[in-house]
N, C-alpha and C positions, 0 to 999 in steps of 0.2 A: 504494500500500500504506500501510494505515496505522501510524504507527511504537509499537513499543513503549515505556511508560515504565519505566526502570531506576531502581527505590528503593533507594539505600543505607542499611541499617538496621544501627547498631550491636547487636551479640550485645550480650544478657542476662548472660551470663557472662565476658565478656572481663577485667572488671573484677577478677574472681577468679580466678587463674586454676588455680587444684586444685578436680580434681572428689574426691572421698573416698568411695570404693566402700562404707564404711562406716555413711555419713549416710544412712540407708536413705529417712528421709523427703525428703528432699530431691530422692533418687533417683526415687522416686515420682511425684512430680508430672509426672514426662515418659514413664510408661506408660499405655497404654489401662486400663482397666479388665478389658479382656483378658490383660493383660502384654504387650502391643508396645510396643516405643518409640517415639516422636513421632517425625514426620518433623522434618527441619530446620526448612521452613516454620510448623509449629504449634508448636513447642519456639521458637525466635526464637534459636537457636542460629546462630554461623558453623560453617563449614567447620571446623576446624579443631579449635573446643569440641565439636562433635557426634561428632568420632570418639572425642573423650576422653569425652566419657557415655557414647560407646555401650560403649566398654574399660571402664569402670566400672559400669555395670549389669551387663555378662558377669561380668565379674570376682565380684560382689557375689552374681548367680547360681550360680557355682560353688561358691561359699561356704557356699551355703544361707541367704542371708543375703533373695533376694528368691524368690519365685517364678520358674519358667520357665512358669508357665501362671496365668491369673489367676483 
C-alpha cells in the first residue's frame, strides 16, 4: 500500500485569534458566491478557527448583517 503524506499547515488565522461577526468583509472572503462557507481545506482554517467562522458568519446572518443566500 502506498502510504499517505500528512502536511502540517499552520491556520491563516491562529495568529489572531477573534473572528468579529461584525467585519463583514473579512467574513466574506470564506463564502461561495452562493453564500456557503468554505470548507476547512479551501478557507486554510484549523479545526478549531473554523468553528469560530462558522459561529461568526451564523451569528453575522442572524443579524442581517450577511446574506443567508447569495
Amino acid at each position: 500500500m502506498a502510504r499517505r503524506i500528512i502536511r502540517i499547515i499552520a491556520s491563516k488565522h491562529c495568529d489572531d485569534p477573534v473572528i468579529n461577526y461584525k467585519d463583514i468583509t473579512y467574513l466574506g472572503k470564506f463564502l461561495t458566491p452562493q453564500g456557503q462557507i468554505l470548507s476547512r481545506r479551501r478557507s486554510g482554517f484549523c479545526t478549531q478557527c473554523q468553528r469560530q467562522l462558522k459561529k461568526a458568519i451564523k451569528q453575522a446572518r442572524h443579524v442581517a448583517l450577511l446574506p443567508f443566500v447569495g
